[in-house]
C-alpha positions as CSV (number, residue, x, y, z in Angstrom):
1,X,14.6,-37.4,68.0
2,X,17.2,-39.9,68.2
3,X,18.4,-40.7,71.9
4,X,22.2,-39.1,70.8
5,X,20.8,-35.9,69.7
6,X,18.4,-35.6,72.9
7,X,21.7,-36.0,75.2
8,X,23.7,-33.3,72.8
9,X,20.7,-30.6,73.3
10,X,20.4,-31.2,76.8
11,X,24.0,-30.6,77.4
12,X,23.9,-27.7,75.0
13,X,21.0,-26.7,77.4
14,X,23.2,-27.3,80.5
15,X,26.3,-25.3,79.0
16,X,23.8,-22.3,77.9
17,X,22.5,-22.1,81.4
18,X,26.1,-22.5,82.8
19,X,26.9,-19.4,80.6
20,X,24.2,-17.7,81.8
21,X,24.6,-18.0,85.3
22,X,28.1,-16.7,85.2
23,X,27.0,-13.5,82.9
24,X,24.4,-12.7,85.6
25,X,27.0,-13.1,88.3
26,X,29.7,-11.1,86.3
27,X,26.3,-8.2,85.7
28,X,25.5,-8.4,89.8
29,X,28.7,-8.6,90.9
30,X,28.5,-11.9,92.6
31,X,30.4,-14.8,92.5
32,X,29.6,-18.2,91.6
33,X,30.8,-21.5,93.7
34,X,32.7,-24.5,92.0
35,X,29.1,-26.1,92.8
36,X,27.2,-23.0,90.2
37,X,25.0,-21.3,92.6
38,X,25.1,-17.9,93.3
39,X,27.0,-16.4,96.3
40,X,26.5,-12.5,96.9
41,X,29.0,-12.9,99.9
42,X,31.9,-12.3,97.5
43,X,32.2,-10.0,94.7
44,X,34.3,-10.3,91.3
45,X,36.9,-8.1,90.9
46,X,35.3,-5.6,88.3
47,X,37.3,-3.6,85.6
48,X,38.3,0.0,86.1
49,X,36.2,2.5,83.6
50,X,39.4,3.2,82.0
51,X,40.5,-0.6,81.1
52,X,37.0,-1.2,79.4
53,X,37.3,2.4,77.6
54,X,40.8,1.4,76.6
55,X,39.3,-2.2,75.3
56,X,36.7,-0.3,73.4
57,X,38.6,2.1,71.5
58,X,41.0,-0.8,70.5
59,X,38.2,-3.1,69.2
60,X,36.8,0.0,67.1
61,X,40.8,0.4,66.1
62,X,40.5,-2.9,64.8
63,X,37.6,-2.4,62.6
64,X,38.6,0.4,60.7
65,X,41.7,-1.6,60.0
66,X,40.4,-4.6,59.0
67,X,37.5,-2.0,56.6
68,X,40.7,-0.6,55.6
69,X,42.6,-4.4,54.9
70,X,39.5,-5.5,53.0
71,X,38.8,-2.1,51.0
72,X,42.6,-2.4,49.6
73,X,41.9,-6.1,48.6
74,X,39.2,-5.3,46.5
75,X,41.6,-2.1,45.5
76,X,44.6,-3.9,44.4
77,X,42.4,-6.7,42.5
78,X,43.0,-9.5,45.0
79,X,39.6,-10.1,46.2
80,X,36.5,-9.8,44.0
81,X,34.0,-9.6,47.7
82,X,32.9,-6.1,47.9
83,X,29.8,-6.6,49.7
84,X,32.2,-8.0,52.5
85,X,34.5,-4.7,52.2
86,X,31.5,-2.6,52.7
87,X,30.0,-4.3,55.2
88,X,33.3,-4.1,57.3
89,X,33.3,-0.6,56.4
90,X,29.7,0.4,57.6
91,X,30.5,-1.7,61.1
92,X,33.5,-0.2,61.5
93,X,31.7,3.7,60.9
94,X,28.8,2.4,63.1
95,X,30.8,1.7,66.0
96,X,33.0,4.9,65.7
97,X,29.8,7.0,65.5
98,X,28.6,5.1,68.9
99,X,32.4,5.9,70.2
100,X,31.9,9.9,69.0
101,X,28.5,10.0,71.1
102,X,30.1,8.1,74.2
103,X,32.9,10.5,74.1
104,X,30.3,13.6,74.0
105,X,28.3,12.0,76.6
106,X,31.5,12.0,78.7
107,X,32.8,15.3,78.0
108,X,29.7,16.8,78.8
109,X,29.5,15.1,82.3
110,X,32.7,16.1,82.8
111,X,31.6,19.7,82.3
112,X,28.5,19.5,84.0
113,X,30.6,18.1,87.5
114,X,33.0,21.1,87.1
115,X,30.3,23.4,86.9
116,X,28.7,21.9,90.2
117,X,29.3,25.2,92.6
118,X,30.5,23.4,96.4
């Protein structure tokens, strides 16, 4: 290797570690310092439940519609890629399925607290 392509995989390295180091902080709920270590003194402000269900349900609302943008391509003529209209289409069923079984999960939770005799 060529003394370039060393110094671009070891600061692809570097940014990789970076990246990880904040995911673990975001998953612990520490912070990191401008210098990158790890502090658990402080924690991140997390997201309510409701924010992150709300962001969920819109990114499987966006799925369906772009299944539903590609499927009419290939419907009116204007694209000829129907392997890309039906993979759109089985993502966007998969991740409403995995919605479905969150909700259930949910609902029966729900009903499983109410049930709880104080």
């Amino acid at each position: 290797m060529d003394k370039i392509s060393t110094n671009g995989a070891a600061a692809g390295q570097a940014q990789m570690i970076a990246d990880m180091a904040k995911l673990r902080a975001q998953a612990t709920g520490s912070r990191i310092d401008p210098a990158g270590t790890l502090s658990q003194t402080a924690s991140l402000s997390t997201p309510s439940f409701g924010s992150v269900l709300d962001q969920a349900i819109r990114h499987v609302d966006n799925l369906q519609h772009a299944a539903a943008d590609r499927q009419r391509a290939v419907d009116m003529g204007t694209s000829d890629d129907l392997t890309g209209a039906m993979l759109e289409s089985q993502k966007a069923s998969v991740a409403f399925s995995a919605m479905m079984q969150v909700r259930n999960k949910l609902t029966t939770a729900f009903d499983e607290v109410m049930n709880i005799s104080i």
